[in-house]
PDB file of N, CA, C and O in Angstrom:
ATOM      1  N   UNK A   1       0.835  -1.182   0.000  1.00  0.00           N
ATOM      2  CA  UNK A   1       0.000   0.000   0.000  1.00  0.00           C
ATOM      3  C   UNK A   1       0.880   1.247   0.000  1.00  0.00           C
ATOM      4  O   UNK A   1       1.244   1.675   1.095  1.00  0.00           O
ATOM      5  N   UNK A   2       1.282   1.909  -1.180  1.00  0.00           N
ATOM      6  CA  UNK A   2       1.849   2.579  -1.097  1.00  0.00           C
ATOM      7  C   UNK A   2       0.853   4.070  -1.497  1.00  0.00           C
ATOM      8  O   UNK A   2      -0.059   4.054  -2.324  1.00  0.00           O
ATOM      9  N   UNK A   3       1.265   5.257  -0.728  1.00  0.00           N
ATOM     10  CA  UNK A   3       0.018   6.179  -0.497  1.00  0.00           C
ATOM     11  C   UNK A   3       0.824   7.394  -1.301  1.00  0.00           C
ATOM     12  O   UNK A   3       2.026   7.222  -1.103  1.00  0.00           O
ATOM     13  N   UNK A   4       0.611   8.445  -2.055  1.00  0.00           N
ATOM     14  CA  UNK A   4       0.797   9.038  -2.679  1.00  0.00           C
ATOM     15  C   UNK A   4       0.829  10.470  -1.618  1.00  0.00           C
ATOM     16  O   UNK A   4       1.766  11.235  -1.846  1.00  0.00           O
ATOM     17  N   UNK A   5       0.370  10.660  -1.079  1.00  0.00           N
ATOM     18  CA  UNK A   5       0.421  11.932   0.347  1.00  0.00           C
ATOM     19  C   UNK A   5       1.769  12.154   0.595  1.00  0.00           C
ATOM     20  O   UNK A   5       2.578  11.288   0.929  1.00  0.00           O
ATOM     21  N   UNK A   6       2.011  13.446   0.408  1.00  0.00           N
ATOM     22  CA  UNK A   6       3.403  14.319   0.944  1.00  0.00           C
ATOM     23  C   UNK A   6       3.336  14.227   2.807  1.00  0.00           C
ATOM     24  O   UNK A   6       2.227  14.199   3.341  1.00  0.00           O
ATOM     25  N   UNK A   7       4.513  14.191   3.594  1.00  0.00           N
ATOM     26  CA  UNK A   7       4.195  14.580   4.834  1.00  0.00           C
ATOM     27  C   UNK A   7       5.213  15.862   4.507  1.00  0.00           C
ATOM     28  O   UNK A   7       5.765  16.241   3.474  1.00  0.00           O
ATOM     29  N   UNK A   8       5.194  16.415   6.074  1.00  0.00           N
ATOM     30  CA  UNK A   8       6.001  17.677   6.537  1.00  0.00           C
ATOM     31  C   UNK A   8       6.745  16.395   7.190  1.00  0.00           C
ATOM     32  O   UNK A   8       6.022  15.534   7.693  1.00  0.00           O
ATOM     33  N   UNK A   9       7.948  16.247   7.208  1.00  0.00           N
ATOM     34  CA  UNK A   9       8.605  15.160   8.224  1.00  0.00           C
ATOM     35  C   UNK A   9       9.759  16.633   8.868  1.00  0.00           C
ATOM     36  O   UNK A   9      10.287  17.533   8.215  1.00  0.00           O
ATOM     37  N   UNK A  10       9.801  16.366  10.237  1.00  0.00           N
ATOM     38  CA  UNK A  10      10.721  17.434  10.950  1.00  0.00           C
ATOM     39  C   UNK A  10      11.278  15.651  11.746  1.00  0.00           C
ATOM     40  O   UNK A  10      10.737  14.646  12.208  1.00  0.00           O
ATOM     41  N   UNK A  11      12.713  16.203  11.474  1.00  0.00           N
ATOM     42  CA  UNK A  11      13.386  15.442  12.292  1.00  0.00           C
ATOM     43  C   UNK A  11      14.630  15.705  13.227  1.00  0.00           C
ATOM     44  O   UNK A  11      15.619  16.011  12.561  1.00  0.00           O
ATOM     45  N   UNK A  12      14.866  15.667  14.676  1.00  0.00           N
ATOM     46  CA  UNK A  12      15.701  15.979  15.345  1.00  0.00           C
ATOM     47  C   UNK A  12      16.428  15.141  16.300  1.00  0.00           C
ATOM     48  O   UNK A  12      15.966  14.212  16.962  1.00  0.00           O
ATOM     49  N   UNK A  13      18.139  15.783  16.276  1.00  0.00           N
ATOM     50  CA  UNK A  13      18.625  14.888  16.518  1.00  0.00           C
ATOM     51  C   UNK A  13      18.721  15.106  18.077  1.00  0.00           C
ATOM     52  O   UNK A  13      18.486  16.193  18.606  1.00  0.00           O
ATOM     53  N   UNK A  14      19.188  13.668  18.939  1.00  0.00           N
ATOM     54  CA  UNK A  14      18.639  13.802  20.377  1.00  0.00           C
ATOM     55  C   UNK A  14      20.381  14.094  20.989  1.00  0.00           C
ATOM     56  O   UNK A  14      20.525  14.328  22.189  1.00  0.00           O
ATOM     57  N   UNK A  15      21.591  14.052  20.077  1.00  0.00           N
ATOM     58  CA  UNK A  15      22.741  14.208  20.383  1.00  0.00           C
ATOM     59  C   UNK A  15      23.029  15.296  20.362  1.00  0.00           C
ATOM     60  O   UNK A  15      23.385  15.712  21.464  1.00  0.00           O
ATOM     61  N   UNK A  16      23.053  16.395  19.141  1.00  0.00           N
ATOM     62  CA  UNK A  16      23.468  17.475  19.000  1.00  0.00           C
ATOM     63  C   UNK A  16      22.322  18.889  18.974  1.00  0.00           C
ATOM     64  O   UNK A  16      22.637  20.072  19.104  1.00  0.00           O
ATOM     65  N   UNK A  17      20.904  18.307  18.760  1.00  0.00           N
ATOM     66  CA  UNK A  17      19.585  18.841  18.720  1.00  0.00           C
ATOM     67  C   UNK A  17      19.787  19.511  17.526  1.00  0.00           C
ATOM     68  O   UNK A  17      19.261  20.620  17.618  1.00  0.00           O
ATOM     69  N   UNK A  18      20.550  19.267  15.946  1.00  0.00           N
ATOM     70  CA  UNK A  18      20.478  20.119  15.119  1.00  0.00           C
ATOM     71  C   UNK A  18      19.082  19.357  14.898  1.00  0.00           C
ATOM     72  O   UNK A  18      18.876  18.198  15.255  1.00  0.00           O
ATOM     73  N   UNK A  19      18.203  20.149  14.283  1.00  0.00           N
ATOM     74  CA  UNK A  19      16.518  20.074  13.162  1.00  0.00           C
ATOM     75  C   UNK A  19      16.703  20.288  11.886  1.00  0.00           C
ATOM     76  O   UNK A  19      17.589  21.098  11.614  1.00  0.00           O
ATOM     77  N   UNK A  20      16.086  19.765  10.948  1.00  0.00           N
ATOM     78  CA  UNK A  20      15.729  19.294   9.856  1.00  0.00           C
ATOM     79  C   UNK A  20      14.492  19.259   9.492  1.00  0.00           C
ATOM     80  O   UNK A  20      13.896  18.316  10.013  1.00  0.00           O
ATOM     81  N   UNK A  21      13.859  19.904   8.807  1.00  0.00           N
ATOM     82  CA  UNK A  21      12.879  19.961   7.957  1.00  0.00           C
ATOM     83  C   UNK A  21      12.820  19.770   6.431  1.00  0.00           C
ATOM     84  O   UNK A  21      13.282  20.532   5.581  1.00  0.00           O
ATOM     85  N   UNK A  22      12.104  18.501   6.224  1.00  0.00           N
ATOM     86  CA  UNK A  22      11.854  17.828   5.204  1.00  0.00           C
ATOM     87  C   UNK A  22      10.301  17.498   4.512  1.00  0.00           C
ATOM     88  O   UNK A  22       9.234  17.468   5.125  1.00  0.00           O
ATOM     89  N   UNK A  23      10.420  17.371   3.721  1.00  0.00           N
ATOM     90  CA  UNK A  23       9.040  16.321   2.629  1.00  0.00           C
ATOM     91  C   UNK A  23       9.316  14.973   2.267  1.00  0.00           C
ATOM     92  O   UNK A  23      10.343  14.579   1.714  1.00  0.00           O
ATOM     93  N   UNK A  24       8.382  14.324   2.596  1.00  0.00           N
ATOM     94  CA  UNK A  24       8.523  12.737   2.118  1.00  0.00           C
ATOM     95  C   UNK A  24       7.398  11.851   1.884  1.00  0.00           C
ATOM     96  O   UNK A  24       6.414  12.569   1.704  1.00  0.00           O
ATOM     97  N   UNK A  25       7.092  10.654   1.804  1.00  0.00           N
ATOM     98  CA  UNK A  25       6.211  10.041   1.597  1.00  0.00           C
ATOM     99  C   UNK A  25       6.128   8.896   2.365  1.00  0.00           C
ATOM    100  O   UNK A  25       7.261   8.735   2.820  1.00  0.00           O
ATOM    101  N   UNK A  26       5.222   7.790   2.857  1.00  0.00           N
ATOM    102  CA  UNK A  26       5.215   6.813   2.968  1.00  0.00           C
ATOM    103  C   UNK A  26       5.114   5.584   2.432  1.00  0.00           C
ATOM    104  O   UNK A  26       4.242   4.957   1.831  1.00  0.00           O
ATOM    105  N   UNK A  27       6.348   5.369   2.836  1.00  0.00           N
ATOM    106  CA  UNK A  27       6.246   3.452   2.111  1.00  0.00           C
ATOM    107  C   UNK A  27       5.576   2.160   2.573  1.00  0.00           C
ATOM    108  O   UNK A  27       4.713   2.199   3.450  1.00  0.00           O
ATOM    109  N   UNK A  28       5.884   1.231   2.109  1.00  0.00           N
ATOM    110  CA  UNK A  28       4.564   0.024   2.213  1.00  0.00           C
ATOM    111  C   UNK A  28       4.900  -0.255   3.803  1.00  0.00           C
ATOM    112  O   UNK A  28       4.124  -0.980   4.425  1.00  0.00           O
ATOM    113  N   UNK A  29       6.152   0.364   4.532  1.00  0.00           N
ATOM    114  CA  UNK A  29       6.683  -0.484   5.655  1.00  0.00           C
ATOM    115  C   UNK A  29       6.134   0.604   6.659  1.00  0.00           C
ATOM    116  O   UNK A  29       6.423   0.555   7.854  1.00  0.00           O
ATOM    117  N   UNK A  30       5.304   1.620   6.105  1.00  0.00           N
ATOM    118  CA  UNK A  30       5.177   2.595   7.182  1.00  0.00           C
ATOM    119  C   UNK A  30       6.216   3.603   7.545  1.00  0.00           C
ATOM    120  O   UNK A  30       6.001   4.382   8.474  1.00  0.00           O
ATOM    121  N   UNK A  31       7.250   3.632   6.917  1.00  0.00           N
ATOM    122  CA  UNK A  31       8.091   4.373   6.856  1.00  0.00           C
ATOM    123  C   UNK A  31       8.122   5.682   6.493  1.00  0.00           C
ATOM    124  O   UNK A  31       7.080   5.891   5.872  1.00  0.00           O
ATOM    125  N   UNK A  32       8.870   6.813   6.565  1.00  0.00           N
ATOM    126  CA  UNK A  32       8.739   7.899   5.737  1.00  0.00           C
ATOM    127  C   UNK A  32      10.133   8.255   4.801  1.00  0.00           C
ATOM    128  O   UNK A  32      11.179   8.611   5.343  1.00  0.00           O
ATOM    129  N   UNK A  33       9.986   8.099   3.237  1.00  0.00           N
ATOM    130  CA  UNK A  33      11.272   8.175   2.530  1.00  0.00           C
ATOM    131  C   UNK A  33      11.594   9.677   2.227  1.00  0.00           C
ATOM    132  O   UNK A  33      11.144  10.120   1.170  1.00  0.00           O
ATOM    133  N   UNK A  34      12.049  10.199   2.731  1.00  0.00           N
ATOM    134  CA  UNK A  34      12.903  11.895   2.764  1.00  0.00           C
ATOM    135  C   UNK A  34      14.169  12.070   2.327  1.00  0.00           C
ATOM    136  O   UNK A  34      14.660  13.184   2.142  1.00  0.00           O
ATOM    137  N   UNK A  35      15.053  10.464   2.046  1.00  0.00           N
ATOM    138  CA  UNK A  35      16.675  10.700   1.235  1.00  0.00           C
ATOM    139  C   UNK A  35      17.435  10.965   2.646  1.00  0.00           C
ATOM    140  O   UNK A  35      18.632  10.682   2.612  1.00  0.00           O
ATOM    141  N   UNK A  36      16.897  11.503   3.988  1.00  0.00           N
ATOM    142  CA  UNK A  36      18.327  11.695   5.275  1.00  0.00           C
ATOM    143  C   UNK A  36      18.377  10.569   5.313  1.00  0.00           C
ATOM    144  O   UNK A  36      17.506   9.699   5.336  1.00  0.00           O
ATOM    145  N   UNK A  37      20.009  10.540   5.325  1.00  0.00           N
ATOM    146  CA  UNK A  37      20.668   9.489   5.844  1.00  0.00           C
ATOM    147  C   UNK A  37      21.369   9.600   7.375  1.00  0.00           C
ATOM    148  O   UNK A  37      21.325   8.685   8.198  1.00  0.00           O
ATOM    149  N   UNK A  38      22.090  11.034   7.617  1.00  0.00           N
ATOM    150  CA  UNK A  38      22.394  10.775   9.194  1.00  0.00           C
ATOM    151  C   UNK A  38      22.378  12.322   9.194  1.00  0.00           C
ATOM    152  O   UNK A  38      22.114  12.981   8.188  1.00  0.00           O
ATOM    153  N   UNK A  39      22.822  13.092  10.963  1.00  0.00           N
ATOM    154  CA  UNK A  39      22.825  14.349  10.831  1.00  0.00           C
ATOM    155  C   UNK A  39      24.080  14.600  10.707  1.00  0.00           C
ATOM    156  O   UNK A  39      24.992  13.841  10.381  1.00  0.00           O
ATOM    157  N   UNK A  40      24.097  15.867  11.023  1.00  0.00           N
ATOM    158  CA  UNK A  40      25.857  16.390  10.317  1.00  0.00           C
ATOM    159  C   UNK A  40      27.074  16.323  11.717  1.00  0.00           C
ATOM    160  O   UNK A  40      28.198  16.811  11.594  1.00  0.00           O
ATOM    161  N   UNK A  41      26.611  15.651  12.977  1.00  0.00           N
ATOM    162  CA  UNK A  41      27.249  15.329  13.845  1.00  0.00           C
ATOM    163  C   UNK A  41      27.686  14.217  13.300  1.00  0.00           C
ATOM    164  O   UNK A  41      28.873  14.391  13.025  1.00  0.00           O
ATOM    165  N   UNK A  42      27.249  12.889  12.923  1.00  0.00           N
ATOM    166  CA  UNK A  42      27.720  11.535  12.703  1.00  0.00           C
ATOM    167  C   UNK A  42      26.131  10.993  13.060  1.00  0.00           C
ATOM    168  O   UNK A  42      25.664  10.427  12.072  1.00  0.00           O
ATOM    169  N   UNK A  43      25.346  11.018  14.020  1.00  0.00           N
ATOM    170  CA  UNK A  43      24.145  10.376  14.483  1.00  0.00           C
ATOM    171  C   UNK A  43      23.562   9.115  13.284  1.00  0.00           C
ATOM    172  O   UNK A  43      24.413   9.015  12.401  1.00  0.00           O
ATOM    173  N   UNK A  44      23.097   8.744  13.190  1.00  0.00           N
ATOM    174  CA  UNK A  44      22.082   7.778  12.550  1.00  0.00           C
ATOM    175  C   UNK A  44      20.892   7.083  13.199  1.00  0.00           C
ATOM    176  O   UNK A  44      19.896   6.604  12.657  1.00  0.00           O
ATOM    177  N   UNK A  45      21.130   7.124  14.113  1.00  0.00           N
ATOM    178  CA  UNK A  45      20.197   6.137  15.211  1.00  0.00           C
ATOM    179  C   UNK A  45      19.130   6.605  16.040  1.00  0.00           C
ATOM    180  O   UNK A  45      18.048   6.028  16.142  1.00  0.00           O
ATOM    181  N   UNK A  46      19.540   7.956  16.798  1.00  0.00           N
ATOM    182  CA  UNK A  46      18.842   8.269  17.507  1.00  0.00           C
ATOM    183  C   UNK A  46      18.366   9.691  16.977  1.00  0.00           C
ATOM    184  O   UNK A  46      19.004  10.744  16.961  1.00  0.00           O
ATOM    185  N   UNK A  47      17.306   9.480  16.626  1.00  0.00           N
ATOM    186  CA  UNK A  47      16.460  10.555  16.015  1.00  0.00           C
ATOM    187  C   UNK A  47      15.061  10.632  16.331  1.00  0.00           C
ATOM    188  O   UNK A  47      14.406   9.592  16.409  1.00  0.00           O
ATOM    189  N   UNK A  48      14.547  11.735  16.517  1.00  0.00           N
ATOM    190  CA  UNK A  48      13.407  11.947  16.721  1.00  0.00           C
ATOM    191  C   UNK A  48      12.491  12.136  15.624  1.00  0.00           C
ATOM    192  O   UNK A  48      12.560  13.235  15.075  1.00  0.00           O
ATOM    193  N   UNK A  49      11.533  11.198  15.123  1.00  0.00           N
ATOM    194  CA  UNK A  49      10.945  12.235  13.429  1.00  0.00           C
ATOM    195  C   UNK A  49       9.566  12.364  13.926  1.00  0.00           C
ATOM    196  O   UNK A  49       9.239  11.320  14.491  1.00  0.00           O
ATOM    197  N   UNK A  50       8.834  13.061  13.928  1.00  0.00           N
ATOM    198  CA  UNK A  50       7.687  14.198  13.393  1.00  0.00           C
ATOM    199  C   UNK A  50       7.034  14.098  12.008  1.00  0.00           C
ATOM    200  O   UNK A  50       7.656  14.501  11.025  1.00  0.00           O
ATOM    201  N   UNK A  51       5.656  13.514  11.881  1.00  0.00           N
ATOM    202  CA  UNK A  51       5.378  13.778  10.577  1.00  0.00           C
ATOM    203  C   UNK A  51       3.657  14.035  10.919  1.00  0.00           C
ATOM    204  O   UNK A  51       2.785  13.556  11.645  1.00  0.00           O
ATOM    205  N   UNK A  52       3.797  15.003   9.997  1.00  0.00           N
ATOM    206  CA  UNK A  52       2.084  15.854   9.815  1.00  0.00           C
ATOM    207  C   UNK A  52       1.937  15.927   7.966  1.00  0.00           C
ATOM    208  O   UNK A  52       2.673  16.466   7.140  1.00  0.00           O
ATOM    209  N   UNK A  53       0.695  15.158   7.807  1.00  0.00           N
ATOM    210  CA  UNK A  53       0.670  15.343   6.367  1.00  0.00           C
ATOM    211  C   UNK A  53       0.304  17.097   5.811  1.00  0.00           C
ATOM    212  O   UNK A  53      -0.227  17.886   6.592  1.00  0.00           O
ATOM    213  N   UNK A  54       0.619  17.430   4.620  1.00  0.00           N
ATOM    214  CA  UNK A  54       0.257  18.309   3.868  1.00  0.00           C
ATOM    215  C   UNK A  54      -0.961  18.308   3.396  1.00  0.00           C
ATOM    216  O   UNK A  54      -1.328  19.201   2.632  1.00  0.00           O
TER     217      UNK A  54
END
């Protein structure tokens, strides 16, 4: 079930607290695909994401 709906995805990191504001979508896994891969500390893991559709 893949859904065609934009979110607002805000994501923050819980190490350095830089934020990120993004657009993305959801995938079949419930996921949201936005392309971040980590923040600009090194982080990958511990992130906070936020999503409110458009």
């Amino acid at each position: 079930m893949i859904t065609n709906k934009r979110y607002r995805i805000v994501i923050r990191c819980s190490q350095c607290g830089e934020k990120y504001i993004l657009r993305g979508r959801q995938n079949e896994q419930g996921e949201y695909e936005t392309g971040f891969k980590r923040c600009v500390c090194g982080n990958e893991a511990h992130l906070h994401v936020d999503a409110t559709p458009e």
